[in-house]
C-alpha positions as CSV (number, residue, x, y, z in Angstrom):
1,X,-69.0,-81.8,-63.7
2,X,-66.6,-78.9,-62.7
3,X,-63.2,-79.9,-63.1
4,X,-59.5,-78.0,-63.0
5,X,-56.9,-78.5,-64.4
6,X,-54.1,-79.7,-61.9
7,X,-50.4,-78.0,-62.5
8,X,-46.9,-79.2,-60.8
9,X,-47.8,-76.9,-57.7
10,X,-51.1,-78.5,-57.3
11,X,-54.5,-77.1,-58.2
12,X,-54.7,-73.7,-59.6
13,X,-58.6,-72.5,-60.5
14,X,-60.7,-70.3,-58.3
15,X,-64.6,-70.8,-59.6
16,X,-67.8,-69.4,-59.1
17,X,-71.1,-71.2,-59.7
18,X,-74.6,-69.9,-59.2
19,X,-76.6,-73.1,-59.5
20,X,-80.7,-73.6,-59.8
21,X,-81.3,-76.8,-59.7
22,X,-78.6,-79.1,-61.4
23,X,-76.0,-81.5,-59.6
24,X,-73.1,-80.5,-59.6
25,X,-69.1,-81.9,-59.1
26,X,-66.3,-79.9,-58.1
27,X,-62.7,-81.5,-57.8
28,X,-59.1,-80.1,-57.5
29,X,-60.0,-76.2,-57.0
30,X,-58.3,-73.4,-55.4
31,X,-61.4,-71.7,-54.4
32,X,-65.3,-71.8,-54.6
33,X,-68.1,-69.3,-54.2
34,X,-71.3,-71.1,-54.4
35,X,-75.0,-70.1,-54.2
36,X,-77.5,-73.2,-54.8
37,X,-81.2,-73.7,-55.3
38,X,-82.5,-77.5,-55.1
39,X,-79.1,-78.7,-57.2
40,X,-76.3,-81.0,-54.9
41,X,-73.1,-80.3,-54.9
42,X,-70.1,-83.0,-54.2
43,X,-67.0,-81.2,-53.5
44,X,-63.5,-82.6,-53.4
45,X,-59.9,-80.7,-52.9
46,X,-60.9,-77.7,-52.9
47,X,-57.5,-76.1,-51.6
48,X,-58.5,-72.5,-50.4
49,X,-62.0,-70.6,-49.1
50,X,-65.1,-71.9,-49.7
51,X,-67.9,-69.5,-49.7
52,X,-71.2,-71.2,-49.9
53,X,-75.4,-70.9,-49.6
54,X,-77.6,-73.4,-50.1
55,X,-81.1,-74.1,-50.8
56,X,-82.6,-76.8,-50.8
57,X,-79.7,-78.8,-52.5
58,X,-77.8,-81.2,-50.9
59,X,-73.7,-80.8,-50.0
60,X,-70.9,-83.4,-49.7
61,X,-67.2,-82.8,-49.5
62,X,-64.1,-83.8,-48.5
63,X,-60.8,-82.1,-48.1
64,X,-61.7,-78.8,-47.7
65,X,-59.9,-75.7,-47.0
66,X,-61.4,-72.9,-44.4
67,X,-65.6,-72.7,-45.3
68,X,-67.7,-69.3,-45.0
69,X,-71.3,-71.1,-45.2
70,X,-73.5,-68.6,-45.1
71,X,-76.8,-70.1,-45.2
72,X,-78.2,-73.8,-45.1
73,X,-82.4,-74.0,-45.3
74,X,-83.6,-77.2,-46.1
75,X,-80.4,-79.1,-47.9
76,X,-78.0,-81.2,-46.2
77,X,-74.8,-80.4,-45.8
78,X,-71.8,-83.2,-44.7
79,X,-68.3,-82.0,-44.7
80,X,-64.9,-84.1,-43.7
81,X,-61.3,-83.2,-43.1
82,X,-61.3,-79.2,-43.4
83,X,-58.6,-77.7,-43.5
84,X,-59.1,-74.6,-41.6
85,X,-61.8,-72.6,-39.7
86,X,-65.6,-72.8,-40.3
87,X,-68.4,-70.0,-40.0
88,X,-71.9,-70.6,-40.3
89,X,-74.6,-68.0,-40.7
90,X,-77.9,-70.4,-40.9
91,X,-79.1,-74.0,-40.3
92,X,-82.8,-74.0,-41.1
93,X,-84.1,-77.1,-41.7
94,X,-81.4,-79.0,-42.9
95,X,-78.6,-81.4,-41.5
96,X,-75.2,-79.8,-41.1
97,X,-72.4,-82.5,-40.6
98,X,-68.9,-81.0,-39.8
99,X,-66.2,-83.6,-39.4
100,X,-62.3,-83.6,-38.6
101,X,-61.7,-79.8,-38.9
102,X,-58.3,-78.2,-38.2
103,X,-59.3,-75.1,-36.8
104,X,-62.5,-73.7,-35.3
105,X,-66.1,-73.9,-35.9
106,X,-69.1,-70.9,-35.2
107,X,-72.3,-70.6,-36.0
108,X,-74.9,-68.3,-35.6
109,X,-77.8,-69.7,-35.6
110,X,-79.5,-73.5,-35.7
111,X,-83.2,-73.3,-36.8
112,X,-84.7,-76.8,-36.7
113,X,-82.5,-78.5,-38.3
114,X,-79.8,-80.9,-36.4
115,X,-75.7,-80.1,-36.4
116,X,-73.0,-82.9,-35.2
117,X,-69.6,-81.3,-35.1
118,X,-66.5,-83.6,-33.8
119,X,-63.0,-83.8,-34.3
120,X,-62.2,-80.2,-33.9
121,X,-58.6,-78.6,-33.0
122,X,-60.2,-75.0,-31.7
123,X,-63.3,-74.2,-30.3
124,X,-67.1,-74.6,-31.0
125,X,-69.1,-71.2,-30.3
126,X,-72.7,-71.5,-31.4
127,X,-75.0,-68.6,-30.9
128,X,-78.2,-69.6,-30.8
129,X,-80.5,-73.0,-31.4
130,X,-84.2,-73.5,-31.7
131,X,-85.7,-76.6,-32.1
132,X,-82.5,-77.9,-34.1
133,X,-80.0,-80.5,-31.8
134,X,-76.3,-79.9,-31.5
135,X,-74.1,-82.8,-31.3
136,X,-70.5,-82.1,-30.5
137,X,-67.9,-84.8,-30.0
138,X,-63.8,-84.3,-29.8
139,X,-63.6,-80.4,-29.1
140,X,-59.8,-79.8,-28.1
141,X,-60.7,-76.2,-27.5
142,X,-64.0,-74.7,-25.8
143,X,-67.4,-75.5,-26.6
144,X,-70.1,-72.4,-26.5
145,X,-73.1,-72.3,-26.8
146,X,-75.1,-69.1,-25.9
147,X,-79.1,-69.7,-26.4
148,X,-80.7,-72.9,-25.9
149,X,-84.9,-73.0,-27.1
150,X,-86.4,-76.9,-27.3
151,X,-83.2,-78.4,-29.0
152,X,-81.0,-80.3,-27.5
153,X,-77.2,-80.5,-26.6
154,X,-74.8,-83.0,-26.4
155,X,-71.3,-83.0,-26.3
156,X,-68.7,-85.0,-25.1
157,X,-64.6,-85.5,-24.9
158,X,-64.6,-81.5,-24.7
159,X,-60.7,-80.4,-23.7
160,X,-61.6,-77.1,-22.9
161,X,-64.0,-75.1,-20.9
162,X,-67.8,-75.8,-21.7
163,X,-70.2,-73.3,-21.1
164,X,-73.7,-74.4,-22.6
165,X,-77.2,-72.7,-20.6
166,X,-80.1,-74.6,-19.8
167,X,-82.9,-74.9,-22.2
168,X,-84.6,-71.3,-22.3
């Protein structure tokens, strides 16, 4: 386990881990660049940016601040109550699981893996999805979604405008 000391003004240790294949726990960080093989990682208060690719390893975390995930292949990835926006390079074929985020949510590209995003206070923009579903519920902004292959879309309770194409 990875843990930080906590001062009077809260948490006060940015980390970086580069992780093969070990399990790992990080509470009560400011902020956390992570690369991962087939390790998991459970994440909790982790105040400020997370950066973050992953293998094959699994991800769970809660109270987050704004995430830069660059890359998801075959792990899982569940996320709640992020405090900021989210970017997402890659889904493979993982899970991606985004839940009760403060501001918004894009992602480049779903492979064959499946994403549910809901509870979000901006928009959804996702650039393109292959075979991969996309599940959005509780969007106040837009949802987005610009390429469409064999996957499917859902979405519903959208407060803004939704602009998702027909499968290609």
């Amino acid at each position: 386990a990875v843990e930080a000391g906590v001062g009077e003004d809260g948490p006060d240790l940015a980390i970086e881990i580069d992780n093969g294949s070990g399990d790992i726990d990080v509470r009560d960080v400011v902020k956390l660049r992570y690369e991962g093989g087939s390790g998991d990682l459970d994440l909790e208060n982790i105040v400020g940016e997370l950066d973050i690719e992953v293998g094959s390893g699994d991800i769970e975390g809660s109270n987050v601040g704004p995430i830069n995930l660059r890359e998801v292949s075959s792990g899982d990835v569940d996320l709640r109550r992020i405090g900021g926006d989210v970017t997402v390079g890659s889904v493979g074929s993982g899970d991606l699981d985004l839940h009760s985020i403060s501001g918004s949510v894009e992602v480049d590209r779903i492979g064959s893996g499946d994403v549910t995003i809901d509870d979000v206070q901006g928009n959804v923009t996702v650039g393109r999805i292959g075979s991969g579903d996309l599940r959005a519920v509780g969007v106040l902004g837009d949802l987005t979604v610009r390429s469409v292959g064999s996957g499917d879309v859902s979405h519903r309770d959208i407060g803004g405008r939704v602009d998702v194409p027909s499968s290609d």
